[in-house]
C-alpha positions as CSV (number, residue, x, y, z in Angstrom):
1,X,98.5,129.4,17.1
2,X,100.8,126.8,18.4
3,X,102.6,129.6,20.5
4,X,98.7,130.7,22.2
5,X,98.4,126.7,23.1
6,X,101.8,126.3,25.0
7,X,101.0,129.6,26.9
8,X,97.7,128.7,28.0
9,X,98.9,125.0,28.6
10,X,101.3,126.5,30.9
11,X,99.4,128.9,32.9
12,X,97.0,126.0,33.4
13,X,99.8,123.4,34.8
14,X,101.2,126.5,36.8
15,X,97.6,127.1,38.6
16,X,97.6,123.2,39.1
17,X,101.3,122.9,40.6
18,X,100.4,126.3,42.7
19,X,96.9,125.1,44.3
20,X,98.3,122.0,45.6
21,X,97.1,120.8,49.1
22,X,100.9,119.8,50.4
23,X,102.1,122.8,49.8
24,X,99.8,124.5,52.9
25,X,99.2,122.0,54.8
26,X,101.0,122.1,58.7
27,X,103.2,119.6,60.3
28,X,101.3,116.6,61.2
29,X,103.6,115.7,64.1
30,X,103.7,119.0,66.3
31,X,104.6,118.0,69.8
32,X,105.4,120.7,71.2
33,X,103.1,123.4,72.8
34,X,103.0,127.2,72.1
35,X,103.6,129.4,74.7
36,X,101.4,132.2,76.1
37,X,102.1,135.6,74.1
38,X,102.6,138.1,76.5
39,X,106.1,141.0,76.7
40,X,108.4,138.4,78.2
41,X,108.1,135.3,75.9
42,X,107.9,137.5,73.2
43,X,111.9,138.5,73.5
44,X,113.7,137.8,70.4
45,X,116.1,135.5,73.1
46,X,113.5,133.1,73.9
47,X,111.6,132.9,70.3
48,X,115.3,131.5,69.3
49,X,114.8,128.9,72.1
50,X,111.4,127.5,70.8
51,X,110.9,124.1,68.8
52,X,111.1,125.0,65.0
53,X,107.8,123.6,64.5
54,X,106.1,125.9,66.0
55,X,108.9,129.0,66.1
56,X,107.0,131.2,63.1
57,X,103.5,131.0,64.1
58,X,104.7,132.1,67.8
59,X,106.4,135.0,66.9
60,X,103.3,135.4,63.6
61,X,101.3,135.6,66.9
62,X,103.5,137.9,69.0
63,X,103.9,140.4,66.1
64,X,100.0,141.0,65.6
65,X,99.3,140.8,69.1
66,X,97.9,144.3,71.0
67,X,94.6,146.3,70.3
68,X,93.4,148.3,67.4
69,X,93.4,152.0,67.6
70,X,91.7,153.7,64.8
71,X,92.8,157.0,63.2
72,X,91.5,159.9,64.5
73,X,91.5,161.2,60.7
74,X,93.1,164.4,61.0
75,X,96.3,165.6,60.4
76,X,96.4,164.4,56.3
């Protein structure tokens, strides 16, 4: 019984530690300003230029940028 109490215990402080509001929260002192997506500032050459702060969401951005083109569902 004393086992089922430490495991529950812990799931519970786990959840706690995990939902924390610091741990998703962005910089609060971004200066710098993201550039337009677009083929050239997309280069891997130029996302290495870019101010850390802002470096992953740039290339986030030009990774999912483009249009959606559904299946045409044959072929499987």
């Amino acid at each position: 019984m004393k086992n089922r109490m430490k495991v529950v215990l812990l799931i519970i402080a786990s959840l706690c530690a995990a939902c924390s509001p610091d741990a998703h929260q962005e910089p609060a002192n971004t200066t710098a300003i993201q550039p337009t997506v677009n083929d050239q500032n997309c280069k891997r050459e130029h996302i290495a230029t870019l101010d850390p702060s802002i470096r992953t969401k740039f290339a986030d951005a030009c990774f999912r940028r483009g249009t959606f083109k559904p299946s045409s569902g044959q072929g499987y």
